[in-house]
C-alpha positions as CSV (number, residue, x, y, z in Angstrom):
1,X,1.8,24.2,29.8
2,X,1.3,23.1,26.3
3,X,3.9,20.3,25.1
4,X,6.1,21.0,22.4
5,X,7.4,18.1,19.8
6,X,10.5,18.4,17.8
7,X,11.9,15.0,16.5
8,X,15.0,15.4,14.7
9,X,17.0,12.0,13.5
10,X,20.4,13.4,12.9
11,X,21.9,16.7,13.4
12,X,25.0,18.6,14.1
13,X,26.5,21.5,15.6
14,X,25.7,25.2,14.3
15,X,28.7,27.0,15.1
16,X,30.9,26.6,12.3
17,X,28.1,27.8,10.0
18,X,27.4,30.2,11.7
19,X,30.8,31.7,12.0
20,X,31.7,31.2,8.2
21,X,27.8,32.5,6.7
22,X,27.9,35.6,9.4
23,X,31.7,36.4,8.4
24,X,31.6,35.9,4.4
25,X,27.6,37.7,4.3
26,X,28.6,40.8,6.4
27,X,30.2,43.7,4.5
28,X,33.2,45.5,5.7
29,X,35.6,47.7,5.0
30,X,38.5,45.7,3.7
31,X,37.3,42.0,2.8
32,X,40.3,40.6,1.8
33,X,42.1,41.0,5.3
34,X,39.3,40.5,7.5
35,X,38.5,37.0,5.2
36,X,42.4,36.3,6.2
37,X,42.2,36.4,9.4
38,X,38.5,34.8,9.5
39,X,40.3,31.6,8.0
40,X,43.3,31.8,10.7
41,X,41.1,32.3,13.8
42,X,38.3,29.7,12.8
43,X,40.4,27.0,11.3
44,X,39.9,24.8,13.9
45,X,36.2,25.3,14.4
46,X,35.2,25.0,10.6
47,X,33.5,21.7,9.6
48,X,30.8,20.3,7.3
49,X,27.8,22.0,7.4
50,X,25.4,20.4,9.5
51,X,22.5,18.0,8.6
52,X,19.5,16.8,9.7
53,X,16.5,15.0,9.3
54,X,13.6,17.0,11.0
55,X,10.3,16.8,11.5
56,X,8.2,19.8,13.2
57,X,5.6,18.6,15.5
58,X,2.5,21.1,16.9
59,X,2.2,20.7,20.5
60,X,-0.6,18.1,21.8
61,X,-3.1,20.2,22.2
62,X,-3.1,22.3,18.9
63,X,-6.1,22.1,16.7
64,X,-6.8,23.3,13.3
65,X,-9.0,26.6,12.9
66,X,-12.5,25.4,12.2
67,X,-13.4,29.0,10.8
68,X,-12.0,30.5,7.2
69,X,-9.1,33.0,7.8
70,X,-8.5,35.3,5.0
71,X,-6.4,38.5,5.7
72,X,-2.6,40.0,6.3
73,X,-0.1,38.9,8.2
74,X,3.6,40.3,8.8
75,X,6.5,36.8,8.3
76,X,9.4,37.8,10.3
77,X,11.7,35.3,9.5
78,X,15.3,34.5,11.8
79,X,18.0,32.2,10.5
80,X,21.2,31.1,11.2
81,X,22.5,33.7,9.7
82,X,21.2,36.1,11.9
83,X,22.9,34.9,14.5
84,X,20.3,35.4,17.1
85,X,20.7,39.6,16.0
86,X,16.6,40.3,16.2
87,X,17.7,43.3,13.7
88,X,18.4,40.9,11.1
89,X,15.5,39.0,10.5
90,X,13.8,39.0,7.7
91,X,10.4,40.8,6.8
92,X,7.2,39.9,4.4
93,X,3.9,41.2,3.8
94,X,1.9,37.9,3.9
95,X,-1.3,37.3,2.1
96,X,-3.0,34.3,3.8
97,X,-6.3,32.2,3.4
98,X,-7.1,28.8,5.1
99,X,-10.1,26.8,4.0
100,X,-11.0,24.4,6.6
101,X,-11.5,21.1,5.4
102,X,-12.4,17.7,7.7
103,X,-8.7,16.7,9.8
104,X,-7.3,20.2,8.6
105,X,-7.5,22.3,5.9
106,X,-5.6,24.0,2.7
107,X,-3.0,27.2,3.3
108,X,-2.4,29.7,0.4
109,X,0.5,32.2,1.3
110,X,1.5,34.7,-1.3
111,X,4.3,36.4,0.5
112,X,6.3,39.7,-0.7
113,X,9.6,41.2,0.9
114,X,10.1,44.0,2.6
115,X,12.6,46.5,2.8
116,X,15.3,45.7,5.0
117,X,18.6,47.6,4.4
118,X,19.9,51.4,4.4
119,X,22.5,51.0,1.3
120,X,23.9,54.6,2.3
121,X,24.4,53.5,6.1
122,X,25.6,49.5,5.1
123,X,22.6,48.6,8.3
124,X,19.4,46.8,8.8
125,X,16.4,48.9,8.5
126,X,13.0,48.5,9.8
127,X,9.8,49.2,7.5
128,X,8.2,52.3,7.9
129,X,4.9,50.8,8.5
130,X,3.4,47.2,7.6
131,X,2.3,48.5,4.0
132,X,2.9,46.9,0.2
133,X,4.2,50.2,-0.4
134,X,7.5,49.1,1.3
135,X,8.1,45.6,0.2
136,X,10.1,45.0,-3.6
137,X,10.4,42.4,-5.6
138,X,8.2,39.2,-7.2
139,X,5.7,37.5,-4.9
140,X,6.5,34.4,-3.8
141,X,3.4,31.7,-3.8
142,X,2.0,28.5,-2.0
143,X,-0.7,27.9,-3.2
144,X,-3.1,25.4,-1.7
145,X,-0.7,23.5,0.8
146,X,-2.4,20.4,2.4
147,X,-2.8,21.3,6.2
148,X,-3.1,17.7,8.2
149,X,-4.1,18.3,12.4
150,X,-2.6,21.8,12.8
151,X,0.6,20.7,10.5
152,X,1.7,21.9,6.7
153,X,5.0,21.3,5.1
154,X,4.9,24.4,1.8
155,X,7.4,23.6,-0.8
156,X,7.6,27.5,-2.3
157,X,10.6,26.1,-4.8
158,X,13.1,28.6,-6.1
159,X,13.0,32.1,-4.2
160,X,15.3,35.1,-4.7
161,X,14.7,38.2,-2.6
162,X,16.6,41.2,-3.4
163,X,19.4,42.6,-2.0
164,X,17.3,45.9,-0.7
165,X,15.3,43.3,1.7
166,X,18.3,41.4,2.9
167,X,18.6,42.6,6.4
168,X,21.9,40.3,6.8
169,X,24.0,41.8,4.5
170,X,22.2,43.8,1.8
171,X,23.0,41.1,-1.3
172,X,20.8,39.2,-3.2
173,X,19.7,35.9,-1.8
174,X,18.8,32.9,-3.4
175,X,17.3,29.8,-1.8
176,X,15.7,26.3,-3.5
177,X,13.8,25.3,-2.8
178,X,12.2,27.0,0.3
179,X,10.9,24.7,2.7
180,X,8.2,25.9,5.7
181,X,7.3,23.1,8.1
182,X,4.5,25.3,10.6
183,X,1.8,24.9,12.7
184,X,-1.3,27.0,12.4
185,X,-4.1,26.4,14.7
186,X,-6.9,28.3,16.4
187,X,-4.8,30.9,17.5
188,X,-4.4,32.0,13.4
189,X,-7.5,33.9,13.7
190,X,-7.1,37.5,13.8
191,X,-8.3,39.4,16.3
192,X,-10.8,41.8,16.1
193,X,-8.0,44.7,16.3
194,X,-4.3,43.8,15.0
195,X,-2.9,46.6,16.8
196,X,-0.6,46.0,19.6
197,X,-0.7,48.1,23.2
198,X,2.3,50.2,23.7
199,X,4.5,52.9,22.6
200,X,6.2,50.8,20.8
201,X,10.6,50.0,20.0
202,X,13.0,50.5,17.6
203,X,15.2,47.5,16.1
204,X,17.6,48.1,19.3
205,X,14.3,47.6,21.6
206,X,14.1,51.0,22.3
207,X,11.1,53.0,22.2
208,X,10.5,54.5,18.9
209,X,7.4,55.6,16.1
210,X,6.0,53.7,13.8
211,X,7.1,50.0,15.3
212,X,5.7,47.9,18.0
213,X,7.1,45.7,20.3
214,X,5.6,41.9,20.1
215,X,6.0,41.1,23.3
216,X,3.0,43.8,24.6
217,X,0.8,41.0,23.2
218,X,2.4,37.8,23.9
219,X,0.4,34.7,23.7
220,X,-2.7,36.6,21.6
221,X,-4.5,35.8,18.6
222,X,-3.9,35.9,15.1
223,X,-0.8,34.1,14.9
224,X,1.1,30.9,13.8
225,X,4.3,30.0,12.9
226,X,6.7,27.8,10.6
227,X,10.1,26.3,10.9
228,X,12.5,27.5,7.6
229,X,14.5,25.5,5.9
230,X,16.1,24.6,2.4
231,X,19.2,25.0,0.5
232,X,20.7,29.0,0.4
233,X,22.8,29.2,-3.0
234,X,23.0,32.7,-3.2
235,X,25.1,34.2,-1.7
236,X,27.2,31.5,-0.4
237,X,26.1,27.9,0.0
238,X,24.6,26.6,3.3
239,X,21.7,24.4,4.2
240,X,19.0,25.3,6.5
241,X,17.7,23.6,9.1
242,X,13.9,23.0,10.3
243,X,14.1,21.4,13.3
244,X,16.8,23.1,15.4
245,X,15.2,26.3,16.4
246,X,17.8,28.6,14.5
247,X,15.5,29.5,11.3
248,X,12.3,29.9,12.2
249,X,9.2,32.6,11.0
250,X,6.8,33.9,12.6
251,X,3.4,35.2,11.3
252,X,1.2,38.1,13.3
253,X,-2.2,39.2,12.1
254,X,-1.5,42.9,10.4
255,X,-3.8,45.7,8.6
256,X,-2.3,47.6,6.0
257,X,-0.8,51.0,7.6
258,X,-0.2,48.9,10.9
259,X,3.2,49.9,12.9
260,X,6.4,46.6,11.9
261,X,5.8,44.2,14.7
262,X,9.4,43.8,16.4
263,X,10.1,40.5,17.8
264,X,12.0,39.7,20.6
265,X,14.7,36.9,20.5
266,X,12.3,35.0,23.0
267,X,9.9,34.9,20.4
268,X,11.4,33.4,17.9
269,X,12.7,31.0,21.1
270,X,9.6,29.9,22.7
271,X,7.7,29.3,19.4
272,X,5.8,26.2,18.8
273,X,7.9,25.6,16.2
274,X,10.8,26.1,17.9
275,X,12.6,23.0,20.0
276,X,11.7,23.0,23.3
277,X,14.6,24.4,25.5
278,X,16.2,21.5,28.2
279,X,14.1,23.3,31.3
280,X,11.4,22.3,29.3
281,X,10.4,25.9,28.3
């Protein structure tokens, strides 16, 4: 079993922010009294947003690829916010190269949202198929990040996605900067077929067309991870973390046309980037 590294110098509990950004990003029939009674039954459990210090470590064993990767990956992307719902992460077509230098290398990811949410039906909404055809909005680049052992830390600054890709809530979102502390080693390379086995599942982990379940390939190639973090401004005000395994993205090798990957909560859990769990897992 590989060892997993997460060293975090201060940090606090998660539930209050979580209860005030899933309450205040949700829509719902009648705001005003459901934000009433938000406030009365959460009174007590509301505090300062939480804080930390973090540092993501890749396991002992990681090294960087020694090869040049060039190609297309899918970013799903949990947070806080989602509140562990797997139907509400969010989706990006990922242009990536790494050039392998001496200790490491330099990442370039030019990443592009994808559509998230059904405006008519107020719900999250899975891609018809990994394609730039369903992403909108402005790119959002790293260009040339310094990768160190398997480690990078990308600063992508200000980012805005737009409402139509918010899986959360359907409103525009604002974060700066964007921070992505990840580890990308050996396993980045794509295989020689992206495809997954299986029938496939829909976002409720039933079987469905044109999506595949993540967990029929668990543990392959051609993919890597990061840990999100930064300061959301839009549309409320919260921090996030890297470093406490609520916000984290993962990256899987994709060809255009390819069925959406759907990730399992486990995923996102049991990711190198993600602290390791107290049974050690």
């Amino acid at each position: 079993m590989r060892t997993r590294h997460v060293v975090v110098r201060a940090a606090s509990g998660l539930s209050g922010a979580v209860a005030v950004a899933t309450t205040v990003l949700g829509g719902c029939p009648n705001p005003s009294g459901q934000y009433q009674d938000f406030l009365s039954s959460t009174a007590d459990a509301r505090s300062a947003l939480p804080s930390s210090d973090a540092t993501i470590a890749p396991p002992a064993d990681a090294r960087p690829p020694t090869e040049l990767i060039e190609g297309t990956y899918q970013a799903s992307c949990i947070t806080v916010l989602s509140n562990d719902d797997v139907a509400k992460v969010l989706r990006f077509y990922a242009d990536v190269k790494f050039v392998p230098e001496s200790g490491g290398g330099k990442l370039t990811l030019k990443l592009q949202a994808f559509k998230g949410w059904d405006a008519a039906a107020t719900n999250p909404k899975v891609p018809a198929s990994f394609s730039r055809s369903e992403t909108v909005g402005a790119s959002i680049n790293a260009n040339d990040v310094k990768v160190v052992g398997a480690q990078f830390n990308a600063n992508l600054g200000l980012i805005d996605v737009l409402g139509e890709a918010n899986s959360i809530s359907g409103r525009p979102i604002t974060i700066d900067p964007l921070i992505l502390q990840g580890i990308i080693d050996q396993n980045a390379k794509p295989a020689a077929s992206t495809s997954d086995a299986g029938g496939g599942a829909d976002a409720s982990g039933e079987g469905g067309a044109g999506t595949t379940d993540a967990s029929t390939t668990a543990g392959g190639t051609g993919s890597f991870c990061a840990a999100l973090g930064g300061s959301l401004t839009k549309p409320i005000t919260i921090t996030l973390q890297p470093g406490d395994g609520s916000n984290i993205c993962l990256f899987r090798s994709r060809k255009e046309g390819d069925p959406i990957v759907l990730h399992k909560l486990e995923d996102f859990k049991k990711s190198p980037c993600s602290p390791p769990t107290p049974d050690g897992g």
